[in-house]
N, C-alpha and C positions, 0 to 999 in steps of 0.2 A: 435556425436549424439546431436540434439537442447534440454534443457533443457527440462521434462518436457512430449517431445513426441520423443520418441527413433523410430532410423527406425529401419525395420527388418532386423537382419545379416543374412548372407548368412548359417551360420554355426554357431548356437544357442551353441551348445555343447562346441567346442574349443571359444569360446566367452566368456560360464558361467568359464572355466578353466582360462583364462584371468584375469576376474575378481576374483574368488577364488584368485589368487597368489597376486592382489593387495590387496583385503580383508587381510590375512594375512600379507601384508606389512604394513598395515596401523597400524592394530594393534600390529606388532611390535615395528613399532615406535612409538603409542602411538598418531597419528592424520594421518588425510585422505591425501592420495598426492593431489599436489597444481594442477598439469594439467590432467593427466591418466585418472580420471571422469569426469563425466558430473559436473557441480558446482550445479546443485540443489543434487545430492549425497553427494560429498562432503561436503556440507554446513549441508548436515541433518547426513554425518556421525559423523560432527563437533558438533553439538548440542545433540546426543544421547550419542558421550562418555563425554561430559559434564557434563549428568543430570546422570552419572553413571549406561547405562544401559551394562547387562551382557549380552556380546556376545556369552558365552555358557547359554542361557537360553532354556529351553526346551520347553518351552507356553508361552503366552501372559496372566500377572495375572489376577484373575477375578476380576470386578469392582463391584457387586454386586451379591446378593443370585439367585438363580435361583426363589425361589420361588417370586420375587420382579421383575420378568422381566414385567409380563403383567403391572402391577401396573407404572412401570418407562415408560415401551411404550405407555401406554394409555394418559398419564398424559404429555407426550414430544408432542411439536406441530410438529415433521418428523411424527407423527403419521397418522396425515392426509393425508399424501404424500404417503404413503403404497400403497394403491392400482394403483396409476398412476405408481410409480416406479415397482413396479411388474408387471404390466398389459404390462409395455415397455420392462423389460430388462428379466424377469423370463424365461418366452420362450427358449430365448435362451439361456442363462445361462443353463437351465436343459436338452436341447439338445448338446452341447456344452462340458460337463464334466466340468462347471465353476458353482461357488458359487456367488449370491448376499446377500450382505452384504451392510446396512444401520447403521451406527452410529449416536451417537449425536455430538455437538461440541466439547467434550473431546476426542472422539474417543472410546467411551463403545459402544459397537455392541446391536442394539434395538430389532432386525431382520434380521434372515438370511435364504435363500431357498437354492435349487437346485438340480443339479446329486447329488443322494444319494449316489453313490462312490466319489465325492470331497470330500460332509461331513465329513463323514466317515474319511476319513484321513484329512481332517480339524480339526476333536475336539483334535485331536493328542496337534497342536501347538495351540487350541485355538480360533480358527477363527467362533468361535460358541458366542451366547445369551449371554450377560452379561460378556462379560472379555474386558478388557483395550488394545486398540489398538493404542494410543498416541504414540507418539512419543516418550516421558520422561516414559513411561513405557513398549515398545518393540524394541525403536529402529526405526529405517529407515524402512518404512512399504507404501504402495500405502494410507491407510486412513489417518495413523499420518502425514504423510509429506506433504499433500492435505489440510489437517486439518491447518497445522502451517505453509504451505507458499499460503496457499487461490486459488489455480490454481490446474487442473486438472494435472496428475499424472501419468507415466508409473514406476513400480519397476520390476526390472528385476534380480530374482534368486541370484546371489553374492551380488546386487546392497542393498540387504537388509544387515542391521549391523549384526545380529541374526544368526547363523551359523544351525540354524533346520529351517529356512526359506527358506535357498537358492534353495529348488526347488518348490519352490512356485512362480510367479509370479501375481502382480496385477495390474489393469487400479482404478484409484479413481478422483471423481469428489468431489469439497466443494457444498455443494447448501447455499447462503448465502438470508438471507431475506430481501427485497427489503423495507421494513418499517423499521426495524430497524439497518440495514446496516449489521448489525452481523451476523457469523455464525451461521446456524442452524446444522448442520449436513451435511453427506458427505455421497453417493452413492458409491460401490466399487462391480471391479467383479474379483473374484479370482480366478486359477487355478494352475497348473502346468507350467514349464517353456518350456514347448514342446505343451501346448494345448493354451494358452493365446498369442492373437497377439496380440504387441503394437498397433496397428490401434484400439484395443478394447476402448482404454480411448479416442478416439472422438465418439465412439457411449454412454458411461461413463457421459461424458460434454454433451449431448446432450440432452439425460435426465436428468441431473441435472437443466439445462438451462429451459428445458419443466418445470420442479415442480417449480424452480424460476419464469416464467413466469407467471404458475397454483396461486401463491401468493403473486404476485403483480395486478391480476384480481383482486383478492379477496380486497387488498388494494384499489384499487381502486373504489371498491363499495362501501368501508365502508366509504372512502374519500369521495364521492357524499352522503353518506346518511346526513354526520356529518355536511357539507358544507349545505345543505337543512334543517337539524335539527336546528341550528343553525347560519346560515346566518345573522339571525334578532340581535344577539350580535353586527356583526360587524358594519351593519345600524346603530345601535343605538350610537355607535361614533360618528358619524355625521362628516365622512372625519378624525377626528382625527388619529393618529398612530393606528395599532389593525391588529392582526392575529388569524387565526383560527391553533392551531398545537393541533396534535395528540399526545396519550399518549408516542409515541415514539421521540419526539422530530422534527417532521415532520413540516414544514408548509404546511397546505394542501391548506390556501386562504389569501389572506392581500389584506388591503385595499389601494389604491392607492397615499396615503399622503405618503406612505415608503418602501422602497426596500429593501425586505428582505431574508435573507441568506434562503437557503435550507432545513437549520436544527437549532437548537437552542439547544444548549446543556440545557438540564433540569436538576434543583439542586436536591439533594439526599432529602433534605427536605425545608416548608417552601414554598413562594408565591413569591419566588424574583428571576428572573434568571437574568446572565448578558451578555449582545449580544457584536458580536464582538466587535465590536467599541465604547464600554465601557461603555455604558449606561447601565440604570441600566431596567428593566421591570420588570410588575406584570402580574401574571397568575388567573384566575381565572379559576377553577374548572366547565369543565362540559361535566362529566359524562364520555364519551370516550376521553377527551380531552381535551384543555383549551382555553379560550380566552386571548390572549397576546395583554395588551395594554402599553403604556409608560404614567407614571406618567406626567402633564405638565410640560414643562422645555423647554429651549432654543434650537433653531436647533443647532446641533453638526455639522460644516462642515466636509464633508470626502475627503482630500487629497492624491490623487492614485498617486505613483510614480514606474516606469516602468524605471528602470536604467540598467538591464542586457542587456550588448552588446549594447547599444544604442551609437548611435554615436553620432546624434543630438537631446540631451536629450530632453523634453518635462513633462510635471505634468497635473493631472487632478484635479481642483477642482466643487467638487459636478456632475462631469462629466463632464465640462467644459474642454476643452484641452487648456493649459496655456504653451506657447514655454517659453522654458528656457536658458540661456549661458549656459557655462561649470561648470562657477566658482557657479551662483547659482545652478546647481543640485549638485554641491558637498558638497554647505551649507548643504541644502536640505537633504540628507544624512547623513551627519556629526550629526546633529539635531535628526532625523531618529533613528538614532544609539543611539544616546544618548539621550532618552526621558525626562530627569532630568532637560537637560538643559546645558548652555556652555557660559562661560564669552565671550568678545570679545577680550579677550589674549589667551583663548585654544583655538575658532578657529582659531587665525593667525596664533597660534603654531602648531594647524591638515591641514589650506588650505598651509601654505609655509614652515613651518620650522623654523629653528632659523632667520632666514631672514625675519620674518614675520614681519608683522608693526599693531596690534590694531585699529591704527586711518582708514587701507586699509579694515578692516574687517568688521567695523562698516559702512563704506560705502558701501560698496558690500549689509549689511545685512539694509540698507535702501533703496536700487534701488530695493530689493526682496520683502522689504514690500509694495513697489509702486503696485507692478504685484498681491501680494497674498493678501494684506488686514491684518487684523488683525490676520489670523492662525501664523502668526511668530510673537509672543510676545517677551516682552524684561523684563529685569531683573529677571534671564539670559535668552538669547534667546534659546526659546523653540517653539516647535511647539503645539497648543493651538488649535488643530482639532484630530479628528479621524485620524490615516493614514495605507495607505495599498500599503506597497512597496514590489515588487519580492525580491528584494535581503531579506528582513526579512522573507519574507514565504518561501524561501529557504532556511535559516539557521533553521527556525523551521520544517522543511521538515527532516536537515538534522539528526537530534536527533533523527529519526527514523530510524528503520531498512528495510523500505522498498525503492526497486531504484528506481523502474517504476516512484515515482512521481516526483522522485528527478530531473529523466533525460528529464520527459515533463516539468517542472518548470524554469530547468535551460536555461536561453536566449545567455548566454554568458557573458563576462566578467563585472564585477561592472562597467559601465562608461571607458570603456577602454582609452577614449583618456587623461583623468584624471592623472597628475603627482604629486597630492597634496599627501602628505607624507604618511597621515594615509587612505586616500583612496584605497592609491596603498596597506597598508598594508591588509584592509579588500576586497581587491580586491584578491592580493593572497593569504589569508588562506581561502576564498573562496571556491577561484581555487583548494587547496588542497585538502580542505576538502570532495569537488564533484568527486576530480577523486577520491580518498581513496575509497569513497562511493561506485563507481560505479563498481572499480575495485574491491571491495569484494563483492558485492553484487548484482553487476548489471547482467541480461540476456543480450542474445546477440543482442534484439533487444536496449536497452537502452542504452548499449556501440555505437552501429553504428551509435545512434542516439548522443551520445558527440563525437564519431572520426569525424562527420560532421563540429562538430566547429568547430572555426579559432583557439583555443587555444590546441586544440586537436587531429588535423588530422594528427598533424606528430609524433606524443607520440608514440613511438616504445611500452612501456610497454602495452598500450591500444593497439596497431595495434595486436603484439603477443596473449595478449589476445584474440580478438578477433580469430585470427587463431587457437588458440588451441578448442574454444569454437564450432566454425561453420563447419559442416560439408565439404567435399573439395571438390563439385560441387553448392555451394552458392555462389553467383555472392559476397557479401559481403565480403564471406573470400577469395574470390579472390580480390579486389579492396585491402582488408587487406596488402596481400602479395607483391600488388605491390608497393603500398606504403611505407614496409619493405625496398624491393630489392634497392628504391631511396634514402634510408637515408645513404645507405650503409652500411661498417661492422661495429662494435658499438665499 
């Protein structure tokens, strides 16, 4: 079954009995088996006995008074989204013998309809106004697991941690908001494990997608209004730096002196933010938003370097594509890595080794200042620009827990043709650190997309992986197997 969207088994019944006997294994020994589930289960049954939730629990606690629900609904912006979400999926949920059920970001239920016999035997475990449906407070559930991995959601009956769940079944979608990138709350349709079809969470995602959609319209108006309200700030720079961004950290306009990122992280307090590339800006206040300009100060050159899997390394300065040897992108790199700076005896000791020579390094790093100018200063040689290399946004990539960006980010290997000592080193804990990643964490499309690399396609432990993950009529998990069959017996 593909994470996420389970197909229908032929036999629901001897399927939940299945899983019952692993639910009990797992909690025998005290964590979820490594292959028998799907990994988005595993991974959320890994996290619920973490956060110590009891799998003999009888309800889902409640997260507020009853009399404090209107009060918490009205005052939540999923409030707004009520009638679009009900007007699509209520219908049928009340025809159906299924519950809809809208939560906030925590997963505390805001609103819920439908067959007044689900109810009914919903308030039993909870699935009613005001109780805690998170994951760190019930366990493996279609809204907590939607909620903390951002992706729409099939739970299937044992597939829940909670042993008064398992004949429950749920489809749940996140609905995230398109201004300020965060979750708002999550859509879910609940039932029985004989009435709920998994095909139910793409009709689930579909409306959540619509109410996403419903409020990025709405972003968008309020972008044109702010843009027209306000335009005359940025004129009045006169070409200077200067962006129009919303209270969310949005840029909604910039003026054409500078290139600016998507978002600007805004400080907790105070008139000073600081953009990527280390300068520093001032905000001015106004009213839904601010004006972002940059104090006068010297142009900041920006040096883009692009070292994964490149064979015939290349650099970009201020956009400019500048061809490089080998040996300068390993400088290049080595510099990179080391923001601080580096004698010309630590790099002959990072590009050669004990064999190195000072006098070879300081040459090499005067033929680089020929090409790049002044961004490669000296005493000690540092680089003296802004810089934005793949290999550094992949290791800051990799400090997270998510795979999906990990596995579009990674190119392949640091500079592979590169034998300089500490390249090779930051080449393989790299390499390590992406497959570890991927193998704990990755879906099956993010695996397929690293068993594509050259450093990857013949990794038995990733080929397996993927076979255990992909269903046995996916062309994938077939390419997997064959792949296996050629390394031979291990």
């Amino acid at each position: 079954m593909p994470d996420g969207r389970p197909r229908a088994v032929s036999d629901p019944d001897a399927y939940s009995v299945r899983l019952r006997r692993l639910h009990e294994a797992a909690l025998n020994a005290g964590r979820p088996p490594d292959r028998a589930l799907r990994s988005l289960i595993s991974a959320s049954w890994r996290r619920s006995m973490e956060a110590g939730v009891d799998p003999d629990a009888r309800s889902a606690p409640p997260a507020f008074e009853h009399r404090d629900i209107q009060e918490v609904r009205s005052a939540h912006p999923m409030s707004a989204l009520l009638p679009l979400i009900a007007e699509t999926l209520l219908e049928t949920a009340s025809a159906s013998e299924h519950i809809l059920i809208v939560t906030d970001a925590d997963g505390r239920v805001l609103w819920r309809d439908g067959d007044h016999r689900a109810m009914s035997r919903a308030d039993e475990v909870g699935l009613a106004d005001g109780f805690h449906w998170g994951e760190r407070a019930i366990g493996t559930n279609g809204m907590g697991t939607a909620l903390a991995t951002r992706r729409p959601v099939h739970i299937f009956a044992a597939e829940h941690l909670v042993r008064a769940l398992h004949v429950w079944s749920c489809s749940a979608a996140p609905i995230i908001d398109p201004d300020s990138g965060e979750v708002l709350g999550c859509v879910d349709l609940s039932g029985t494990m004989h009435t709920l079809h998994p095909a139910t969470v793409t009709l689930v995602e579909t409306t959540a997608r619509l109410a996403e959609s419903h409020l990025a319209l709405r972003m968008r108006e309020r972008d044109n209004r702010f843009r027209t309200h306000h335009g005359g700030h940025l004129r009045a720079l006169r070409g200077e730096p200067g962006a129009l961004v919303s209270a969310t950290g949005r840029v909604v306009a910039g003026g054409r002196a500078q290139r600016w990122s998507r978002r600007v992280r805004l400080p907790e307090s105070g008139d000073r933010v600081v953009l990527p590339d280390g300068r520093a800006a001032l905000l001015d206040p106004l009213g839904e938003g601010f004006l972002l300009r940059l104090p006068d100060q010297p142009h900041v050159p920006v040096l883009t370097l692009s070292f994964l899997g490149a064979e015939h390394p290349s650099a970009g300065l201020d956009g400019a594509r500048v061809p490089l040897s080998l040996r300068h992108a390993e400088i290049l790199t080595l510099l990179a890595l080391n923001p601080q700076g580096a004698t010309a005896d630590q790099l002959s000791f990072h590009l050669y080794g004990d064999m190195g020579n000072p006098v070879t390094a300081r040459a090499e790093i005067h033929r680089l200042r020929a090409r790049l100018g002044p961004v490669v200063a000296a005493k000690p040689y540092r680089l003296a620009c802004a810089v934005e290399a793949d290999f550094l946004h992949l290791r800051r990539l990799l400090a997270g827990r998510e795979a999906a960006p990990v596995a579009r980010a990674y190119g392949g290997p640091l500079l592979p043709r590169s034998e300089s000592p500490a390249i090779r080193g930051e080449r393989d804990e790299l390499e390590g650190q992406v497959r570890a990643h991927l193998l704990l964490r990755g879906s099956p499309d993010d695996l397929w997309a690293y068993a594509n690399t050259e450093y990857a396609k013949n990794d038995p432990h990733v080929l397996e992986r993927l076979v255990a993950m992909l269903p046995a009529d996916d062309h994938r998990g077939a390419a997997a197997r064959i792949r296996l069959a050629g390394l031979g017996p291990p």
